[in-house]
C-alpha positions in Angstrom: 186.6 136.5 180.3 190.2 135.6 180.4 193.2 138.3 179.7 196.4 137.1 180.3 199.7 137.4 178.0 201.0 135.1 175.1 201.3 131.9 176.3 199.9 132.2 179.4 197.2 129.2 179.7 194.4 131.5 177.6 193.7 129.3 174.6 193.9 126.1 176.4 191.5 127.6 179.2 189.1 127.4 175.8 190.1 123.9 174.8 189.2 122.5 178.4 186.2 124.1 178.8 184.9 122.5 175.3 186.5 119.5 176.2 184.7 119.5 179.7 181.2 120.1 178.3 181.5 117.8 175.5 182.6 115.1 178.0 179.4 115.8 180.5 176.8 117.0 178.4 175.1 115.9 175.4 174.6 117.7 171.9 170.9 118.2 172.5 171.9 120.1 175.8 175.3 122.5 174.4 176.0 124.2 171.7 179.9 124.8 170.6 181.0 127.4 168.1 184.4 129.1 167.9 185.9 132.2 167.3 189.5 131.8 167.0 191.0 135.4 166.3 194.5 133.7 167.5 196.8 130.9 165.8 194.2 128.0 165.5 194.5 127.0 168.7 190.5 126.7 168.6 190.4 124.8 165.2 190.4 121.3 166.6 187.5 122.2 168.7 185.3 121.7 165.3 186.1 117.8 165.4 183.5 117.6 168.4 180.0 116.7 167.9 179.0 119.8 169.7 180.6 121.9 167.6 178.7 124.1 164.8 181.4 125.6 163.4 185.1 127.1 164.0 185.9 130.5 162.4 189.2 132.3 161.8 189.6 136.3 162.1 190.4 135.8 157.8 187.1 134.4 157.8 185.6 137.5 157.8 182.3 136.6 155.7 182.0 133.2 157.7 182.5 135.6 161.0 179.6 137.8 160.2 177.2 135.2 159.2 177.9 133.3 162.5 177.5 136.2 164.6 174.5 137.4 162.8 173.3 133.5 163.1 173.9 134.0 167.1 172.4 137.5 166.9 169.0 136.3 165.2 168.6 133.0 167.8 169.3 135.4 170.7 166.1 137.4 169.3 163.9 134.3 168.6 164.6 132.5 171.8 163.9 135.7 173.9 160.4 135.9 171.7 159.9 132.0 172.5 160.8 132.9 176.2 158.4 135.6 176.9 155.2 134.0 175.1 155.4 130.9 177.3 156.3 133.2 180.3 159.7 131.9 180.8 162.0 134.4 182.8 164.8 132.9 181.5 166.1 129.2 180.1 166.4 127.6 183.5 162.9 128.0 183.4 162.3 126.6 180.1 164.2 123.2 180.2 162.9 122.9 183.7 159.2 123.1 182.2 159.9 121.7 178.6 159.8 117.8 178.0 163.1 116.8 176.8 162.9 117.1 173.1 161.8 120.2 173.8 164.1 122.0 176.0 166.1 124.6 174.6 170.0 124.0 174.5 172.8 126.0 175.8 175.1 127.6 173.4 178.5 128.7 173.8 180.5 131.1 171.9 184.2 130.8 172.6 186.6 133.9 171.4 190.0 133.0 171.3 192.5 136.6 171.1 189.7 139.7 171.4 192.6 142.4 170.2 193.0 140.0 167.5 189.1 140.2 166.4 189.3 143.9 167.1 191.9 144.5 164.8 190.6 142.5 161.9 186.8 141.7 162.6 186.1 144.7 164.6 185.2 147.4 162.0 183.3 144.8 159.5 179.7 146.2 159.0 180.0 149.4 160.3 181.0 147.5 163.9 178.1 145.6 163.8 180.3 142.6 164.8 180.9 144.4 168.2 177.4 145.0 168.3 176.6 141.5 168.3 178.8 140.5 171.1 178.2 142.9 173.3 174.3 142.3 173.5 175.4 138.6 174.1 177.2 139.5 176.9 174.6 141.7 178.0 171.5 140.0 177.1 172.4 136.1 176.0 173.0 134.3 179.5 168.9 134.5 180.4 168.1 132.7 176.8 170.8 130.2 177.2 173.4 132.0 175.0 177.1 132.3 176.6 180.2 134.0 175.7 183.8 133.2 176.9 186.6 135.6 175.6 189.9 135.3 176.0 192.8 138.8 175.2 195.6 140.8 176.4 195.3 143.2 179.3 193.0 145.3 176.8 190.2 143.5 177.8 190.0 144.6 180.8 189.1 148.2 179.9 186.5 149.7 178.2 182.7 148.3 178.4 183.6 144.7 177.7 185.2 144.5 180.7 182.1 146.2 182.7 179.9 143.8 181.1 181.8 140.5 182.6 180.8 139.6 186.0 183.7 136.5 185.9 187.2 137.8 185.1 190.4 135.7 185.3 193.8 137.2 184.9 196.7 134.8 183.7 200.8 135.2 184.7 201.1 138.6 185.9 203.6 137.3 188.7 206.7 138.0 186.6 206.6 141.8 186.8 209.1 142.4 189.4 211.9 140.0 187.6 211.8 141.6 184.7 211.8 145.5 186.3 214.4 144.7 189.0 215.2 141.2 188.9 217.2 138.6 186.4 214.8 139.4 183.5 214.9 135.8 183.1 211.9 134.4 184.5 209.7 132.6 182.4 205.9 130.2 182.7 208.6 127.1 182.1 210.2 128.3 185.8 206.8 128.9 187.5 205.7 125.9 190.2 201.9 125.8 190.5 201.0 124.7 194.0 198.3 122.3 194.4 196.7 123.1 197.4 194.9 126.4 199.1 197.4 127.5 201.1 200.0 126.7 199.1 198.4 129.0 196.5 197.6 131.3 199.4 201.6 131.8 199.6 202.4 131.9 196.6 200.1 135.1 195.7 201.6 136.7 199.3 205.2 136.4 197.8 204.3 137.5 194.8 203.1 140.3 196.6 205.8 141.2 198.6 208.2 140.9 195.5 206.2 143.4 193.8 206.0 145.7 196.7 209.8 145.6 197.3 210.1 146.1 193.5 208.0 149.6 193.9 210.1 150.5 196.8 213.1 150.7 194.5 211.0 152.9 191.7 211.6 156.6 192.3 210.0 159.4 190.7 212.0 159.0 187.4 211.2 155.7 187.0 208.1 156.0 187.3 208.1 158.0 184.6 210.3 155.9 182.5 209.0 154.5 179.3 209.7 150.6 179.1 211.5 150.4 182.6 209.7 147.1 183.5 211.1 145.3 180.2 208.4 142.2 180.6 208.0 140.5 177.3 205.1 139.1 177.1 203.2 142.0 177.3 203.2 146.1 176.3 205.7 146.8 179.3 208.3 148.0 177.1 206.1 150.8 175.3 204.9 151.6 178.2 205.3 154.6 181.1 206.3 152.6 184.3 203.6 154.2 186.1 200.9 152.8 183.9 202.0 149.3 184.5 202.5 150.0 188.5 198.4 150.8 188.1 197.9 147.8 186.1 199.2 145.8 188.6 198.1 147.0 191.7 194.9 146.5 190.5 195.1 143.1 189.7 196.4 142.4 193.4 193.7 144.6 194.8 191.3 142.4 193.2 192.5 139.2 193.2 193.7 139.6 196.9 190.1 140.8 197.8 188.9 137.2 196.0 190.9 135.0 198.0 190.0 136.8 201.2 186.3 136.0 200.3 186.6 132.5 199.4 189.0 132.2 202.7 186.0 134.1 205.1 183.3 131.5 203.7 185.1 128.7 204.1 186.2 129.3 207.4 182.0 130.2 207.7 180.5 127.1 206.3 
């Protein structure tokens, strides 16, 4: 899953990784469908041959039947699975002559607050029912989920059910709670190289730490006092968004160290 704010990269992280499978694999190996809960950005994804269908958050009929289609497959593969003593699709399409092999599918979900607020109570909440149990259940038969959302998705038991998190633009903070208020994606320089990268996550760092060092106790408690757009930061207690971010540096910072020690180990 991918939480990030509006414009941040989230729907075109969707776009390339449809564009990247239909480029290297073929339609008897991937599956495409689409859930696009957003502005469309997922709607020329159903111009690929991969693709069985693209459905809106108005959709909501065409939304049910494709998640009850994904449900019911889920169910059938993990029935064809266990006869033939499969412990999981790797298995099978290693085993399986070609014509044979079961194919991956992919489920893309473009703006999960979006689908929450408009798909999410359909049937009771069956719809919610249906995606978690892919996330829990659907990689060992060969069925995937990618999800895209604000920093909602990162709480609650979606968020406990994704092993693979990536968090989009969250270097900003400290311009808009003590700097120009200004800065924007258009101003931020992606560096192309490890240690570049490396840098440019320690000065984020440090620009957020000097940014705390300024917040006394009334600020903390101050509702919008870091006034960053692109996100809930203005309806929200300062302190909430201090925890919000720490967290993300906590975890990405422990990433990067990881990647860094195996390298260095290889």
């Amino acid at each position: 899953m991918a939480a990030g704010a509006p414009r941040s990269g989230r729907s075109q992280l969707l776009r390339s990784i449809a564009a990247a499978i239909a480029a290297c694999c073929s339609c008897a190996d991937a599956h495409l469908y689409g859930l696009d809960c957003g502005n469309g950005a997922l709607l020329p994804l159903a111009d690929l041959p991969h693709c069985g269908a693209v459905v809106t958050r108005t959709q909501d009929e065409r939304a049910a039947r494709l998640l009850a289609r994904l449900g019911a497959e889920l169910t059938r593969r993990q029935d064809l699975l266990a006869a033939g003593g499969f412990a999981g699709i790797a298995e099978q399409r290693s085993a399986a002559p070609p014509g044979d092999r079961l194919p991956h599918v992919l489920l893309l979900l473009d703006q999960w607050e979006g689908f929450t607020t408009t798909l999410g109570e359909a049937g009771g909440g069956t719809l919610i029912d249906v995606i978690t149990r892919i996330l829990a259940e659907g990689a060992s038969a060969g069925i995937h989920l990618v999800m895209t959302g604000d920093r909602s998705l990162l709480a609650g038991r979606i968020a406990a059910m994704c092993e693979d998190k990536l968090v989009f633009k969250l270097a900003e903070k400290d311009d808009w709670t003590t700097g120009s208020h200004s800065l924007t994606i258009d101003d931020w320089v992606v560096r192309g190289d490890a240690r570049g990268a490396v840098t440019a996550f320690t000065e984020a760092a440090e620009a957020w730490r000097a940014t705390l060092l300024t917040a006394d106790d009334a600020a903390l408690s101050t509702v919008g006092w870091s006034a960053y757009p692109n996100g809930s930061d203005p309806e929200d207690v300062f302190i909430d968004t201090v925890w919000w971010v720490n967290q993300e540096i906590l975890h990405h910072g422990a990433e990067i160290a990881l990647l860094r020690d195996l390298y260095r180990a290889k």
